[in-house]
N, C-alpha and C positions, 0 to 999 in steps of 0.2 A: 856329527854323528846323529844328528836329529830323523829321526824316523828309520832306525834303522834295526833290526834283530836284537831285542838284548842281549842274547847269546853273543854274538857277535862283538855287540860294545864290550860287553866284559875282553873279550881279545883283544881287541883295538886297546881299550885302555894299560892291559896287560903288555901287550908291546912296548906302545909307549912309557909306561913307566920303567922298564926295563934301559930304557935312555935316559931315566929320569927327566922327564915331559910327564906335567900333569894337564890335564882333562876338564874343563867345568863340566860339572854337573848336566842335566840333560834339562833337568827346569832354568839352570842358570843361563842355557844356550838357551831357548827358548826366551826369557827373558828379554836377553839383551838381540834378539832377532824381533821379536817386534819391535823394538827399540830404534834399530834400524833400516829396519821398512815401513813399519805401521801401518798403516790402513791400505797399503799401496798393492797389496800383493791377497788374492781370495782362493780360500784353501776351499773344495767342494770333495764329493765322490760321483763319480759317473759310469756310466757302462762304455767299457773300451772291448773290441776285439785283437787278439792276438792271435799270432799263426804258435803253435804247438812244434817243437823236434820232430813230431812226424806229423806236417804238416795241416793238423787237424783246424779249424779256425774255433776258438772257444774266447767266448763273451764274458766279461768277468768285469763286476763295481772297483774300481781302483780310485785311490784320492789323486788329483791333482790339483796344482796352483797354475791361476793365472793374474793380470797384471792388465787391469783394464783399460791405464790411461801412462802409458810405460814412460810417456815423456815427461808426465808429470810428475812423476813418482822419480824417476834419473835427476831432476828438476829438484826436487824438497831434498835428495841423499846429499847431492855435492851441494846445498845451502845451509845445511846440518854440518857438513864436515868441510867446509870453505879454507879453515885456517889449515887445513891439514894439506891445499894444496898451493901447490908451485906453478901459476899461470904464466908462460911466456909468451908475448906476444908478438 
């Protein structure tokens, strides 16, 4: 749910507990997301173009992440969570 409408979280969270499925928090995901990624992954805003419903092209600052060095970064996740895997060889 990270980055997403708080109007919206509140629904999402509402479904779900309707299952009784609870939600961390939005600092708690946050949290445990740098946790694991860490440094791996750079959050910026930049000027993107998109095309419009009717067709218009309109320029607009959006955030995006990117992942400078992705094999190093795949490289440090599965040596963080090693024990968690089943290698056969």
């Amino acid at each position: 749910m990270i980055s997403t409408h708080f109007t919206y979280q509140i629904y999402i969270r509402r479904w779900f507990k309707s299952f009784n499925v609870s939600i961390a928090s939005e600092r708690q995901q946050r949290k445990i997301a740098k946790e694991i990624v860490g440094e791996n992954l750079i959050a910026e805003r930049g000027a993107f173009s998109f095309c419009e419903q009717n067709k218009d092209e309109v320029v607009r600052e959006v955030p995006f992440v990117y992942c400078p060095n992705l094999i190093a970064a795949i490289a440090e996740i599965v040596d963080k969570h090693d024990r968690y895997y089943t290698w056969y060889l």
